[in-house]
N, C-alpha and C positions, 0 to 999 in steps of 0.2 A: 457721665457728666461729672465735672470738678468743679465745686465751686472755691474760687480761692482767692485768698484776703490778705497781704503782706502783713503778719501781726508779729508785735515782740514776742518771743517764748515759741513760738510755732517751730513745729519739730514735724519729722518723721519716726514714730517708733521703730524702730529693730536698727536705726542708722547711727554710726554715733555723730555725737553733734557738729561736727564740721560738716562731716558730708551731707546732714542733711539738709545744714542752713544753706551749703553750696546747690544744691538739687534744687531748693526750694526758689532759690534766689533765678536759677536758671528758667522754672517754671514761671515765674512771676515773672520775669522778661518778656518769654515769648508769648505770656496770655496776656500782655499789658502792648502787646503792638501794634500798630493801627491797620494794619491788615486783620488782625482778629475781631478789631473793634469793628470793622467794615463788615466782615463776614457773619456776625452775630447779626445786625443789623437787616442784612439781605434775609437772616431766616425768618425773623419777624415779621416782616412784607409779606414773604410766603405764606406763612401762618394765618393771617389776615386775610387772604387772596389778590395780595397785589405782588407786583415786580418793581425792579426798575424804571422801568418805563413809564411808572406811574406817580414816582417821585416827584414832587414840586418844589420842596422846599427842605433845605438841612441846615441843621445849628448844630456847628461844633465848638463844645469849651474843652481846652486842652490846660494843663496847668502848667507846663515847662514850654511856653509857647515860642521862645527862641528858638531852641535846642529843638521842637517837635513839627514846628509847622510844617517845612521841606517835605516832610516824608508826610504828614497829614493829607499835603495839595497833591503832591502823587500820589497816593493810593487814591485820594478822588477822585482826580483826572482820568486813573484808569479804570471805573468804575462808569464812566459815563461818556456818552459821545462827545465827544468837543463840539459838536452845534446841537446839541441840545442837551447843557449841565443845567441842571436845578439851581432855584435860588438859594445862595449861599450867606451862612455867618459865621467867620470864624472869632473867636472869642477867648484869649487868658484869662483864666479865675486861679484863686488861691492855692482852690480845693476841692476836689470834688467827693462825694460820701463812696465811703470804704476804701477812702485811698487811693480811687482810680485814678489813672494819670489822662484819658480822655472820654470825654461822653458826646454823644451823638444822638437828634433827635431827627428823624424824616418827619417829613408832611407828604402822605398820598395820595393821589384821587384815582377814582376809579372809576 
């Protein structure tokens, strides 16, 4: 598991610094995509003992919500049948804590 946080100074040791800020930069893209934010999400359901299907309600705040929504409402859309999507919020904020650039909250019943 990687836990990881875009912070000033953040390095790889043994790399030198370009290529690590490049690396790092790459990693942070792809754990900051909304396909990953979906798929964390789906493991917590499991975790829980629920599914999809048990979904009722989701609130998503994105913070680049121009730039981000398109690809937000698609990965939703393909996560749920088109007659029967959960109720939805989607929501711009400033900012979300450690930087993230989307958060996501389900409501399930079981």
């Amino acid at each position: 598991m990687l836990y990881l946080g875009r912070r000033r100074n953040a390095y790889l040791e043994g790399l030198p610094l370009a290529e690590s800020e490049m690396l790092l930069d790459e990693i942070w893209h792809y754990a900051t995509t909304e396909d990953i934010a979906w798929r964390h999400r789906w493991r917590a359901l499991a975790g829980a003992g629920a599914s999809l299907a048990d979904v009722v309600s989701c609130r998503v705040f994105i913070t680049h919500f121009d730039r981000d929504y398109a690809a937000m409402n698609a990965a939703y859309a393909g996560y749920f049948p088109a007659d029967r999507l959960p109720a939805r919020t989607c929501v711009g904020v400033t900012g979300l804590a450690r930087g993230g650039l989307v958060e996501i909250d389900l409501i399930a019943r079981r």
